[in-house]
N, C-alpha and C positions, 0 to 999 in steps of 0.2 A: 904262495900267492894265490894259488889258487881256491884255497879255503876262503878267503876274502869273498871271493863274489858266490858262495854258496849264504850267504848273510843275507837274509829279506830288503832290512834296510841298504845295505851297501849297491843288489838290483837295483832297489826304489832309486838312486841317488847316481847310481851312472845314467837309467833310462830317461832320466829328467835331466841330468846333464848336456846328453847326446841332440835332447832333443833343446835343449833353451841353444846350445850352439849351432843349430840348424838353422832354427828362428835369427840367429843372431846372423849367419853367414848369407841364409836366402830372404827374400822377402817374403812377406803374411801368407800369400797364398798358396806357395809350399808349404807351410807351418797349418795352413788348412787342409790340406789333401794328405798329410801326413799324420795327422791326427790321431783318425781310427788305428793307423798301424804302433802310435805310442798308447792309443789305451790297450790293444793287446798285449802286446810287451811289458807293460804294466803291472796288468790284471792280478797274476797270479803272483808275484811276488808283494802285492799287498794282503791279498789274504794270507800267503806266507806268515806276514810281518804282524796281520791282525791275531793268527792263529797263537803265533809265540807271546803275544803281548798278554793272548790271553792264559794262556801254559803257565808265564810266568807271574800273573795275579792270582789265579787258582795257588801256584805253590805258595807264594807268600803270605797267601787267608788260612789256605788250610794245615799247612806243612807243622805248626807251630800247634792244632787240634789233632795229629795224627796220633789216633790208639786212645782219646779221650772223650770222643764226640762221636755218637750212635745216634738213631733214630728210630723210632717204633711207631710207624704211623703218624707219621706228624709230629710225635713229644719226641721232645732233645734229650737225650739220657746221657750224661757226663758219667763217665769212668776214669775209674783213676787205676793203675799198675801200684803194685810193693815192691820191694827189690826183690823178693822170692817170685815172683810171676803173677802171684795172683791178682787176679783185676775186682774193683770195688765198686759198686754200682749205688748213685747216690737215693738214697731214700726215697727223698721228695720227687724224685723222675720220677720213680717206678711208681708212688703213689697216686703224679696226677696220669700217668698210661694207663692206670686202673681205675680213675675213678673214685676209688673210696680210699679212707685213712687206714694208714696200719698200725698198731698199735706196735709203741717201741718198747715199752716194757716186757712183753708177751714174748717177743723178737728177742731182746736181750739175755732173758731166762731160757728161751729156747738154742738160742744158739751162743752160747756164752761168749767165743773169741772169734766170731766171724763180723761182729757188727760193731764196729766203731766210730769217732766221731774225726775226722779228718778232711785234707783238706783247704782251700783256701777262695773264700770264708768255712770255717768249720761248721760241717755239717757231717749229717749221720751217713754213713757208709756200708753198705751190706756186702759179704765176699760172694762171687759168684755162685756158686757152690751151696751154700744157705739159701739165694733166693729162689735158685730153680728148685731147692727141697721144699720151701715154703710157698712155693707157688704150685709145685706139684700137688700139694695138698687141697686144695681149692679145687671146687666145681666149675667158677665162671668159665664160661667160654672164652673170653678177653685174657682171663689169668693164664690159660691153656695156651694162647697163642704167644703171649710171653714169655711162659717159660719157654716155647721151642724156640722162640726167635732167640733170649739167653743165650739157649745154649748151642744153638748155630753161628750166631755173631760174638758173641764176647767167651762164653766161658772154654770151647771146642779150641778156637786160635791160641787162646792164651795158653791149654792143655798141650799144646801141643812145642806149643814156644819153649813151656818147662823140660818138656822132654828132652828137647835139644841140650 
């Protein structure tokens, strides 16, 4: 029974209760000097009840993007997992975090089984692994910051996820 009243809502709906049968039993102007003491009692289990409402919107938006949805300064970089570990980082992120186009052919011949077209909608897919080698290769300063962020956020977790 007692778990019952640790529930925000459940608080919310006895202190309104208590308080509408006070109004009901005394007249208004008890219900007016008693006021302030129902918005303190109040208070805090509505932020309670705001805090879990919003716990539980956060899990339902993002629970269903977990391990697919990164950020690099503002661009969305969608990755995707294999069933061996390895994570796939899609093309066209990495291309508009950079800036310029990357040529898929050059990509293709370079790294023959790391870059695929998967997916859904099917699109081009780089393995972790190839893009911090091909970004390693590069002078930009933007490409440099890339690749560390790679391989601190996607490719280091997943390295390690294998290992397990």
């Amino acid at each position: 029974m007692r778990q019952w009243f640790r529930i925000p809502a459940v608080q919310v709906a006895l202190c309104t209760g208590c308080y509408a049968l006070l109004g009901y039993w005394t007249d208004k102007w008890m219900v007016l000097f008693v006021s302030p003491l129902y918005g303190a009692l109040i208070a805090r289990p509505l932020i309670n009840l705001m805090g879990s409402f919003r716990h539980v919107l956060r899990t339902s938006v993002w629970l269903p993007q977990h391990g697919q949805h990164y950020v690099f300064k503002g661009t969305t970089v969608h990755v995707l997992e294999d069933e061996d570990g390895w994570r796939w980082v899609r093309l066209s992120d990495v291309q508009s975090a950079l800036d310029t186009k990357l040529n898929t052919r050059v990509l293709a011949i370079t790294y023959p089984e790391r870059l695929e077209v998967m997916g859904r909608p099917a699109q081009m897919h780089m393995r972790d692994d190839a893009l911090i080698a091909h970004l390693s290769k590069q002078n930009d300063a933007i490409a440099l910051r890339l690749r560390t962020w790679v391989e601190r956020s996607i490719a280091h977790p997943a390295a390690r996820a294998r290992q397990r």
